[in-house]
N, C-alpha and C positions, 0 to 999 in steps of 0.2 A: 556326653551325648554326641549323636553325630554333629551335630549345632557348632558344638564347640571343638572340635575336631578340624570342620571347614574351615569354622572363623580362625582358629590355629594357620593356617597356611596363606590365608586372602594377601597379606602384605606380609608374607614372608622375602626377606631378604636372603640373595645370594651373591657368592665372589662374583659369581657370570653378569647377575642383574646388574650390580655395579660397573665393571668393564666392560659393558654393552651399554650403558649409558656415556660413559666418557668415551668411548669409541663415535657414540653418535655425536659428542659435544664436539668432539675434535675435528670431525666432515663439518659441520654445520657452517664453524665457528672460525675454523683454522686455526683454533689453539692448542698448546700441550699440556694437557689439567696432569695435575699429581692427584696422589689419594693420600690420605690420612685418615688414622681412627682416634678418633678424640672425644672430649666432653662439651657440649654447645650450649650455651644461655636458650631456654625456652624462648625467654621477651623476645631473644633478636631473630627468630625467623620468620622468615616471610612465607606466608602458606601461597600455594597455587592450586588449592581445591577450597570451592568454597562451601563446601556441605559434607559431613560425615554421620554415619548412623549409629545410631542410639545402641541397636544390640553389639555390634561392634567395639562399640567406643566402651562396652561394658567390660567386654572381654578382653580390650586390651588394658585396663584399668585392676584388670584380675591379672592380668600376669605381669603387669610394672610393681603391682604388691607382692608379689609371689618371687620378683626377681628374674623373672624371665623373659621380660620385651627383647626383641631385635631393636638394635641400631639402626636408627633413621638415616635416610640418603641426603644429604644436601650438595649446594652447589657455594661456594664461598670465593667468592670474589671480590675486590676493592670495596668497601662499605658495604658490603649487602651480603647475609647467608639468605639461602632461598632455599626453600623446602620440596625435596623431589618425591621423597617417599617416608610416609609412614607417619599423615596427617592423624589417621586415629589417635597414634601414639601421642604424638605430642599435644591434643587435645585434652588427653586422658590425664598425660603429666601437667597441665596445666592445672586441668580442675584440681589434681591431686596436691597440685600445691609444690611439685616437685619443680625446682628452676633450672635443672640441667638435664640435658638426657646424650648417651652414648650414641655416636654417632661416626658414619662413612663421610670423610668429609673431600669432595673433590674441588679442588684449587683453580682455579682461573686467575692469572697474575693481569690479565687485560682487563681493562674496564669498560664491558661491554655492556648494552641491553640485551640479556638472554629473551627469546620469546616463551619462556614462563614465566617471565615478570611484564613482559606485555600482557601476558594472558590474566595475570594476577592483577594488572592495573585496570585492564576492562572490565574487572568484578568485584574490583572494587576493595580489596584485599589489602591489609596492612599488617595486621597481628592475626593471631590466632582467634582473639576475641572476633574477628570480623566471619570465622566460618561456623558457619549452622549445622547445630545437630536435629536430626532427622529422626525424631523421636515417635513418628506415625509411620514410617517407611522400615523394613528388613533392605539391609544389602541384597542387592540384588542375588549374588551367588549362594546367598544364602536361603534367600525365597525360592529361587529355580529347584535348588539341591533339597528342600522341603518338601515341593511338588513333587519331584519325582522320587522319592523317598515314600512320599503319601500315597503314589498311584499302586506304585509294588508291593 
């Protein structure tokens, strides 16, 4: 359906999204992140969203069984992985019971507070258990792209 088409692309990952993110960590930061693609312990990441939606979290739960999730963006640094992109996912591999998921993994060798783990501590944020699925609410671009799908 078109539904699942959208939700297909909402947190799609690409090489650019990635090198646009360590490009910004690096101005930020004044560090020199590496990249690696690896496999990540669900438990150890830290989310910095703290709400995901239910129809979402569905479809991303159809395609980690189906074999086809994107790689999540993290940020891994001294003690802490921190989760940049692709909380559905690892929501979805939680519930599913799955402990690892394929991931973009960018390195910081300094041991810094990034301000997504400020942003994560003023919400309170630890595990993944701590973010809310939004079981009354559609994603937003998925409700907009409805609306205007229903007007035409």
């Amino acid at each position: 359906s078109n539904s699942d088409v959208i939700r297909s692309q909402i947190e799609h990952v690409s090489p650019e999204k990635v090198f646009n993110f360590m490009s910004t960590l690096k101005k930020l930061y004044n560090v020199d992140p590496s990249l690696d693609r690896g496999t990540l312990p669900v438990k150890d990441l830290l989310p910095t969203q703290s709400k995901v939606y239910e129809d979402e979290l569905e479809g991303r739960i159809y395609e980690i069984r189906k074999g086809l999730a994107e790689p999540i963006i993290v940020v891994r640094r001294p003690g802490r992985t921190i989760l940049v992109d692709g909380h559905h996912r690892a929501v979805a591999a939680k519930k599913l019971g799955i402990t690892a998921l394929d991931s973009y993994i960018i390195n910081i060798k300094e041991d810094i507070e990034l301000g997504l783990e400020r942003t994560a501590k003023a919400m309170n944020l630890k595990t993944l258990d701590d973010v809310q699925v939004l079981d009354y609410a559609r994603h937003p671009l998925v409700a907009i792209t409805h609306r205007i799908v229903k007007r035409d």
